[in-house]
N, C-alpha and C positions, 0 to 999 in steps of 0.2 A: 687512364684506364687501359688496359691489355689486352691489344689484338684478339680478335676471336678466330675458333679455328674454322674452316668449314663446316663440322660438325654443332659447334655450336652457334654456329648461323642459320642452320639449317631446323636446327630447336626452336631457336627465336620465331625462327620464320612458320612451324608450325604452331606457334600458340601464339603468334596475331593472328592466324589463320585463322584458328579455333574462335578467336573473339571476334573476328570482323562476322563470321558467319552465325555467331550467337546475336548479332543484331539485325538479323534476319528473321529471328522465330519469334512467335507470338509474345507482347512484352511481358504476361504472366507467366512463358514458361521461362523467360531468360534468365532469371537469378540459378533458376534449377541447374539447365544448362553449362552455367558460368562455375556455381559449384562443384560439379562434374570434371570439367577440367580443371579446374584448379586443383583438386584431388587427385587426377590422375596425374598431372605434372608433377605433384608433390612426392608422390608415392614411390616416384624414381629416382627422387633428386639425389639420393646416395651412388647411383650409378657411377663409378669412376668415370670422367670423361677421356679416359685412355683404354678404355674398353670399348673398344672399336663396333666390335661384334654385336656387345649387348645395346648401342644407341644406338646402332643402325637399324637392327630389328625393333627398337622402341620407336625409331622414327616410320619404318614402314608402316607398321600397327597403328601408330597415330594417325597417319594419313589415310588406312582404310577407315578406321573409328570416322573419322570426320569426313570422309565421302557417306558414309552411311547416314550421320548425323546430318547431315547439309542437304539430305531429302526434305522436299516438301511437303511429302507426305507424314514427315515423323516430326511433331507438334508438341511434345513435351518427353521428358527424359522423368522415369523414377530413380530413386537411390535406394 
């Protein structure tokens, strides 16, 4: 397998993130949740990973999505 760069370490590292903290929410909202991201990671996956600019700001944006979502107060996600 092929060295990852920082950048896509840094991916990686936000969608364990994303799932370790989906098994923190109520177990009827988690499949939602799980869906959620999987759809948002999906939805970028065309992003050239030599597009600096645009995964950085994808990674920013991910990391507030999931500060907001990793409230204890917000209990289920609609689509």
């Amino acid at each position: 397998m092929a060295r990852l760069s920082g950048l896509q370490r840094e991916v990686l590292s936000l969608y364990r993130q994303c799932f370790r903290e989906i098994r923190k929410k109520p177990t009827d909202a988690q499949e939602n949740f799980r869906n959620y991201a999987r759809t948002e990671f999906r939805k970028n996956l065309n992003v050239s990973k030599k597009d600096f600019a645009a995964v950085e700001y994808l990674l920013r944006k991910g990391h507030r999505q999931l500060e907001m979502y990793s409230s204890p107060g917000i209990r289920n996600i609609a689509q």
